[in-house]
N, C-alpha and C positions, 0 to 999 in steps of 0.2 A: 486388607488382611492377606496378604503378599509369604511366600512362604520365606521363614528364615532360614540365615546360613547356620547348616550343621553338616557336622564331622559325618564319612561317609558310612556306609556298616554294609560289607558283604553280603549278597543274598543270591540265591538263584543264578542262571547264568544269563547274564545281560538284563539285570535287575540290581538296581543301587537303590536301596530305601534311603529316609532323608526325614530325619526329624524334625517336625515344624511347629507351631503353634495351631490347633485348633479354632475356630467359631463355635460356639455353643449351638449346637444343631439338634436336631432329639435324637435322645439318649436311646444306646443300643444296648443289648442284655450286657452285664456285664460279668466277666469273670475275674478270679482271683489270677489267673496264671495262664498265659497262653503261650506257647511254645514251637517256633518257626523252624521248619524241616523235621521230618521223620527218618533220619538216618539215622547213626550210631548214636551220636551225644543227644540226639532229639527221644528218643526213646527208652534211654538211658533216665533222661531227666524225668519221663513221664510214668515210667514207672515208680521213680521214689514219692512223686507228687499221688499213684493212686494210693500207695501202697501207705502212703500219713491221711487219706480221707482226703485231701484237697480239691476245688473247683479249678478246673484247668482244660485246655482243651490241643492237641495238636494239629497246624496246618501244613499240610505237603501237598507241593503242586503238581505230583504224580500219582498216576493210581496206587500204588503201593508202595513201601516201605526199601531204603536204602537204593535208589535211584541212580544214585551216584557212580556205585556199582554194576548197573546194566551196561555203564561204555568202560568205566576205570578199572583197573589200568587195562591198556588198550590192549593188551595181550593177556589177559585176564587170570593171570599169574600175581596177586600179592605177596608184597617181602613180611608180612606178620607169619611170623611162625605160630604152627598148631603141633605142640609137642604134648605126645599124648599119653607116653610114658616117662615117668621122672624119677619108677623107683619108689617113690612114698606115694602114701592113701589121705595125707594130709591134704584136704584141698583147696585152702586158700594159701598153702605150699605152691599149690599146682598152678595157681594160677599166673605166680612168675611168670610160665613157660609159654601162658595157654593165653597170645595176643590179642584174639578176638572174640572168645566170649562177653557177654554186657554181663552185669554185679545184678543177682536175683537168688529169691526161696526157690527156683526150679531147680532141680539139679538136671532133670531132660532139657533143659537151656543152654549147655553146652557144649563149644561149637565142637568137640573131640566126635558127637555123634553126629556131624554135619560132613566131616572129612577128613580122611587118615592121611591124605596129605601134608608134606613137613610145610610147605608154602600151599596153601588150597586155591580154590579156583575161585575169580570173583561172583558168578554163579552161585555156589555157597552159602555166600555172602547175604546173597539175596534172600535165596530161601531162606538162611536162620533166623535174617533180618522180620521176613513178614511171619515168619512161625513167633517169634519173641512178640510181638504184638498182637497176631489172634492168641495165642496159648493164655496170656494177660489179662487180655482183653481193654487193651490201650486204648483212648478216647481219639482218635485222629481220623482227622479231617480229608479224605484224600482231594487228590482233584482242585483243591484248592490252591491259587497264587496268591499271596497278599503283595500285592500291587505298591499300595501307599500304604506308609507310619504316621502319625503326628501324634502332639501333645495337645491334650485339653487340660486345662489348669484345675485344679481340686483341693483345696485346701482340708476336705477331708478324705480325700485318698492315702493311701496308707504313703505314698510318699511323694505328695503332693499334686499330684496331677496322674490322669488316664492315659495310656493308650491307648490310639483309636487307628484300626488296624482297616482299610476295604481290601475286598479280592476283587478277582478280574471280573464280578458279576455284580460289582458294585453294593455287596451284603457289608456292611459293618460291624466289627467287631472290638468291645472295649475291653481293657484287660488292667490292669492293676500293678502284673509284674511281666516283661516282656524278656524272654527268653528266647535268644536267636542262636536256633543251630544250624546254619545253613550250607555250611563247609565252606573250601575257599573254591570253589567253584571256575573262578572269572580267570579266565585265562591270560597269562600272561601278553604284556603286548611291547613288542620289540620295534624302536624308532633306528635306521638306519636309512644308507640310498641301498634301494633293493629292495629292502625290504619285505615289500608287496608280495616281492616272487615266492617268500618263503614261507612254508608251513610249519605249521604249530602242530603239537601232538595231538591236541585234540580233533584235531581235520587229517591229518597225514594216513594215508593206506596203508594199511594191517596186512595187506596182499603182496608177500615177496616178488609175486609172479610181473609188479608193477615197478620193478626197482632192475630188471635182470639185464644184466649188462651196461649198467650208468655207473659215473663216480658221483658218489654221496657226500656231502658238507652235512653235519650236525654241529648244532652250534648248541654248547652244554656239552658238561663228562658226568652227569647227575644219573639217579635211576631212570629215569625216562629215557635218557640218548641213551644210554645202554639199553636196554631194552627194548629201544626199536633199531638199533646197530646189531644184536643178535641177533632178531628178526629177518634181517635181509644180508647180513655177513654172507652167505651163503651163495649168491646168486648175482652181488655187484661187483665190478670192476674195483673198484676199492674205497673205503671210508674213510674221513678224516674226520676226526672232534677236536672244537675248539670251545676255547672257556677260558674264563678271567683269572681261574684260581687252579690249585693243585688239583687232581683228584683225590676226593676225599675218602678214604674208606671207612666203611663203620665199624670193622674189627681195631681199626686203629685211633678213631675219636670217641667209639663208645656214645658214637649219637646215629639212634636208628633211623633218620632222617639222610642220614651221608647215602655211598654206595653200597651196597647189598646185594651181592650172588646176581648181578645184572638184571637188577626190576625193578618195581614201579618209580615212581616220581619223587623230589625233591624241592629243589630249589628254585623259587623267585627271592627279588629282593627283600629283606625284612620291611622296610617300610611302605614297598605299595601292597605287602602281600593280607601282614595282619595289622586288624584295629588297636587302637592305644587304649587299654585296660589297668586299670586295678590288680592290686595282688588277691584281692578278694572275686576278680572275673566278671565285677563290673565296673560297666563302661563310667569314663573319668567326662562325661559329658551331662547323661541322662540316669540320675537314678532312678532304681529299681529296672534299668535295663542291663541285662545279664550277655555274658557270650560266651557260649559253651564248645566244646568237643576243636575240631580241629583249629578255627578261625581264634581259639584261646589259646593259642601256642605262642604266642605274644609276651606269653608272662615267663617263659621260659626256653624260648628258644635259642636251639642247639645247645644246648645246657641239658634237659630231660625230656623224658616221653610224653609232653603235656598234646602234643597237636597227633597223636593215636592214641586206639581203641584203648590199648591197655595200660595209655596214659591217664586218658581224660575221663574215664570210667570212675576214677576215683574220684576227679576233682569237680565232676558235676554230682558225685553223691557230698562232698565240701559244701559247693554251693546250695544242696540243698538244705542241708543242716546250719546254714551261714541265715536264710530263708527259713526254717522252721522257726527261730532263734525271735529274728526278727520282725515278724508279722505272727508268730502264733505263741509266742512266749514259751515254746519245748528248748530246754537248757539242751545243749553240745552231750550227744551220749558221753557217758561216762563209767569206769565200773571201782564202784570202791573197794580197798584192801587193805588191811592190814600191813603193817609197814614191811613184817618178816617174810610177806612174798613180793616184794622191791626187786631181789635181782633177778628172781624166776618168771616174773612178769618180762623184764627189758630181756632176757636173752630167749624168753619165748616171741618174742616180737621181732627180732633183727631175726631169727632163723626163719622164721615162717610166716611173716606179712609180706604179702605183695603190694598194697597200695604205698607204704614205705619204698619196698625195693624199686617199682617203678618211677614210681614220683622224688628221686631223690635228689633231695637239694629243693625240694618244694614245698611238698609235703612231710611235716614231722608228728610223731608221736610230743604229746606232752604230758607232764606228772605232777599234780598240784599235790602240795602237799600239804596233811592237816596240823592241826595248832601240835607244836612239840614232837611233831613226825612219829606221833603214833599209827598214821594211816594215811592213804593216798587215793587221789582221784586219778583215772587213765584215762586219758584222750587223745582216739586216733587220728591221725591224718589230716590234721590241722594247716591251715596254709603259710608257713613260716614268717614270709615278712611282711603278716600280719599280727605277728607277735605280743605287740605294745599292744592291739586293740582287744587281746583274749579274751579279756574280762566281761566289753562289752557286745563282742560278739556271740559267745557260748552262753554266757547266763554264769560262770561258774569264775571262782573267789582264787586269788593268784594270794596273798596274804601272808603266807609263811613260807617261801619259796618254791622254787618247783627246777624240775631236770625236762630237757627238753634233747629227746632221740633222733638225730640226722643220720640219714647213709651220705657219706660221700667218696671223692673220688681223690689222690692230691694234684697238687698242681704239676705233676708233671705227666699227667697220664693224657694229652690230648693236645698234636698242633705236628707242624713241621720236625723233622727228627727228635719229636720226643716219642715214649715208649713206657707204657704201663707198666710194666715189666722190667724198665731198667732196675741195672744189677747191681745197685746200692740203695737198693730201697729197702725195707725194713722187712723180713721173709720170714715173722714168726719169733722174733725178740719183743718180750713184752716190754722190754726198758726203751724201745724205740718204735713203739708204735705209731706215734705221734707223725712217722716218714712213711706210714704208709701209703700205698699209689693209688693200689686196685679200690676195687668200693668195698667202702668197710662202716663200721656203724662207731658216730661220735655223742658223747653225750656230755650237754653242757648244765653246768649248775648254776640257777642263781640264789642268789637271796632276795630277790624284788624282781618284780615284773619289770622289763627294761622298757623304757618310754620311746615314744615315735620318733624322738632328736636322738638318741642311741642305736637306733634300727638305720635311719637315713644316713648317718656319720659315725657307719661300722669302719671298721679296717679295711681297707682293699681286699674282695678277694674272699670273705669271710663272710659268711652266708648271716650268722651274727652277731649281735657288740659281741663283746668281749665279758667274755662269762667270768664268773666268781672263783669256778673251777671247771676243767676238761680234763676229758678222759676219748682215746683211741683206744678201741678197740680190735686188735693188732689182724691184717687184712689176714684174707684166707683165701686162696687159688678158687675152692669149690663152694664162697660162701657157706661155710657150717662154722661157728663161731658155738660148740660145745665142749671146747676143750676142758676139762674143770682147772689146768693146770694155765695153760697160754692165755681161757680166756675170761673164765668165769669167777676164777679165784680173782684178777689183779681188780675186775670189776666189781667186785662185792669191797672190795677196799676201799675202792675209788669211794664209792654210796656210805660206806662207815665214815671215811674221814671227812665226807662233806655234812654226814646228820650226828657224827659225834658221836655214835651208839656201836652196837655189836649185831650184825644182821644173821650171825650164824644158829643154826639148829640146832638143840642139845635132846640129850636124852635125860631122865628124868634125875638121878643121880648129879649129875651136871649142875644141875638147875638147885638141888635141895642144896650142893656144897657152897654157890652163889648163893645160895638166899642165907646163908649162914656166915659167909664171908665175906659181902661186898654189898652196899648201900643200893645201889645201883643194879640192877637185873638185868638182862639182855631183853631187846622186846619179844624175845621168843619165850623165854623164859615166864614175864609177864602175862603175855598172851596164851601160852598154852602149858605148861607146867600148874599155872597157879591155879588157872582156870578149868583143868584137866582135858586139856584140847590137842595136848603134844602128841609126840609120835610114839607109839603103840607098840611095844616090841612081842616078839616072837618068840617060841620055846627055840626053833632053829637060828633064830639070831644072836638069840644068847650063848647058844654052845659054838658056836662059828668064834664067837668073842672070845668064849672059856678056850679053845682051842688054840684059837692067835696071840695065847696069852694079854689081851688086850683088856681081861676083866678077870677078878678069881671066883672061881665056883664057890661061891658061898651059900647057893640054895642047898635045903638041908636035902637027903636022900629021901627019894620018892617024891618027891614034894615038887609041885612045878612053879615055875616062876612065877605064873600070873595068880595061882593061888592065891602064893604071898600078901604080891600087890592088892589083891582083894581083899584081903583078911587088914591090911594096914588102912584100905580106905583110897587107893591110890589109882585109878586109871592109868597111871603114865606107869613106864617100864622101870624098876626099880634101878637097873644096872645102868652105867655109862660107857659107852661105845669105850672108853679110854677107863685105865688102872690109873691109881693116884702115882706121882712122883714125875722127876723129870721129863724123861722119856715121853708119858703121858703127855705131860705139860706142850712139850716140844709137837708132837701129832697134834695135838688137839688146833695149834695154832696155826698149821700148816693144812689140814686132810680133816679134820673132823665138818662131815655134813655141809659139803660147801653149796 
């Protein structure tokens, strides 16, 4: 009963768990979810797990929470910005900006009140880290190491087999679904002649007073050699950095992982750094084993913000809704609507979702839509190139097409002299949006849920197959995509020409002249004219109209408009925003209630 070969899985530092086959030994309490390390993504997880009722437990082999943080980075300066003013009161606007708060109902959870610092101190970190866990009242285990992993086989375990977890005291623990956040911890390790001589940043002296008057080799141009090159610039004879590749900067590749204002850490190689994962964040070895927060930057790396706070915040609340789905049969949130708020929905979402703007190119919105595209289902933050599998991972019916919302970036915004910014890109023409650079929000249409041989043998380059129809929505320097003219008008066309209908608004007049002259209704019309749901006009809206010439005063003297409408039976405003005849005709098509 010899342990078998498996794939390695990061943990702790100078700790490699190893998944093996179990003996049938007796059986320890078992739980539904148990979840390794207490840092960011460990307590991130364990909050969405109290917060659904779940059995779950966290182990961290330090007294308290975000441990990682008491040495990193060594100069305890982080490059996650805490921007605490943005200008709007919108706050999951806000939290664009706001890198290191964790996703919670507190709103005293966030880190703005931890530190007015634009980079804060890792310290901070600490505190907010163990405040977000007693405030909670998180289930975790301090103190504890898990030592050894293995598999016991269970043909009624929910997917096939237990984990069975010992710590350093030898207590056993079984778990159901094994959840490892344990960061990437393990320090790189560099084979040359010399080698020996040389330290690593995590041993290297934080005391310039020990560098004063030597010439210094750093080997790396990453946040780390910088970082500890600023530290001691001051006091040595002179520095040199070496490295394989350019310096990369992050203003210029738009990966917050590059260089950053000379701080913290970056790069090792991709394949000794992170495990080989699923698009769905578990491991392609053992299921029902999951790998959360930075060690899951795998599925996206230097592409997006998946291996930080205000990346993976999102995508361990994915994984837990991928998890609810799965073992508890609660379908993928969702909020249903009415078709006629289709465009106000996507252009409330590109202006003000963060789990979008961060995760892009990873995470997307999707829009299922109902039989005959009377109504629609919205769902956030979905993990893209698990698309083919929607159906069965949410609980929810793909059937009658659906628009699927990306932010992206184009292909020339990131690498050796290219430039986000170059000066033939598309700056605000909606007929060329298609060449935009900056990140801007794409939305793609199908008619059928595209299958897993579609997704695998997409196009080069293209996040996915090849849709039915696309639509750019044309970039914007300051990210605000409200233009009604540049951005929201060409978008409401795009969504008419793909459902075949009329998504615009009318006023009730509008609505009576279609129902008198045309087979076919707007679904606004349908919806709220018929139904007496529509928009409600004003005594001041009316004469704004009679004034703009845009309507003739036909209400009798003395008499108020809403009178009328009552006396006819009518809830909706009797006038249309627009006079009958050309002119009319020509606004209406162009400006009317876009």
């Amino acid at each position: 009963m010899g342990l078998s070969a498996a794939a390695p899985l990061w943990g702790p530092p100078g700790l490699l768990l190893a998944i093996a086959l179990h003996p049938a030994l007796s059986v320890p309490p078992r739980r539904d979810y148990c979840v390794l390390g207490a840092g960011p993504a460990g307590l991130q997880m364990a909050y969405f797990l109290q917060r659904a009722g779940r059995d779950y437990a966290v182990f961290e082999r330090a007294p308290r929470p975000g441990s990682f943080f008491t040495r990193y980075p060594r100069h305890r300066k982080l490059i996650s910005i805490n921007k605490r003013y943005t200008g709007k009161a919108n706050a999951e606007f806000n939290l664009r900006h706001d890198w290191n708060s964790l996703l919670s109902h507190d709103p005293r959870l966030l880190f703005r009140h931890y530190s007015r610092a634009y980079f804060p101190d890792a310290r901070d970190m600490v505190r907010y880290l163990g405040d977000f866990a007693d405030t909670l009242g998180l289930r975790v285990q301090y103190n504890t190491t898990i030592a050894h992993v293995t598999l016991d086989k269970d043909r009624q375990a929910w997917n096939g087999h237990y984990f069975i977890l010992t710590d350093q005291k030898g207590q056993v623990h079984q778990c159901s679904v094994l959840l490892v956040a344990t960061g990437l911890s393990v320090p790189n390790q560099v084979d040359f002649p010399g080698s020996e001589y040389a330290e690593g940043y995590e041993s290297v002296s934080v005391d310039p007073e020990d560098f004063v008057g030597q010439n210094v080799l750093i080997l790396g141009r990453g946040n780390s050699a910088f970082e500890t090159a600023e530290n001691i610039l001051g006091v040595t004879n002179f520095i040199h950095m070496l490295s394989r590749s350019r310096v990369r900067l992050s203003w210029a590749t738009h990966y917050v992982g590059d260089l950053r204002s000379l701080r913290l850490n970056s790069g090792n190689a991709f394949g000794k750094k992170y495990p080989l994962i699923r698009a769905s964040y578990e491991s392609k070895g053992s299921r029902g084993l999951f790998i959360l927060g930075t060690a899951s930057h795998s599925v996206d790396y230097r592409k997006s913000a998946g291996g930080f706070i205000h990346g993976f915040r999102y995508t361990v609340r994915a994984v837990h809704r991928l998890l609810e789905h799965r073992h508890h049969s609660v379908t993928w949130p969702a909020t249903e609507l009415p078709i006629t708020q289709l465009t106000s929905s996507i252009v409330r979402r590109v202006n003000e979702a963060s789990g979008l703007y961060q995760m892009f190119g990873v995470l997307a919105d999707v829009i299922l839509l109902k039989e005959n595209s009377t109504a629609f289902e919205y769902l956030e933050e979905f993990p893209i190139q698990m698309l083919a599998q929607l159906e069965t991972l949410t609980g929810r019916k793909a059937k009658h097409g659906l628009f699927v919302i990306n932010m992206e970036y184009g292909r020339n915004f990131s690498g050796p002299d290219k430039d986000v910014f170059f000066d033939d890109r598309s700056v605000g023409h909606t007929e060329d949006a298609w060449q935009s650079n900056f990140l801007h929000p794409v939305i793609y249409y199908y008619r059928y849920l595209p299958t897993e041989q579609e997704v695998r043998f997409r196009p080069a380059h293209w996040p996915l197959p090849r849709p039915t129809a696309i639509h750019h929505i044309v970039e914007d320097f300051l990210t605000d995509w409200t233009a009604p003219i540049g951005h929201i008008l060409p978008l409401r066309r795009f969504l008419e020409n793909c459902l075949d209908t009329d998504l615009r608004s009318f006023y009730a007049e509008s609505c009576f002249l279609f129902a008198l002259t045309r087979q076919k209704l707007p679904p606004f019309c349908q919806q709220g004219y018929l139904r007496m749901q529509g928009l409600v006009s004003t005594e001041s809206l009316r004469q704004h109209r009679v004034e703009s010439r845009l309507l003739r005063d036909y209400a009798p003297t003395g008499r108020r408009l809403e009178d009328s409408s009552q006396q006819l039976g009518d809830q909706e405003p009797l006038g249309s925003p627009l006079a009958p005849g050309p002119l009319a005709q020509s606004l209406d098509s162009n400006k009317e209630e876009l």
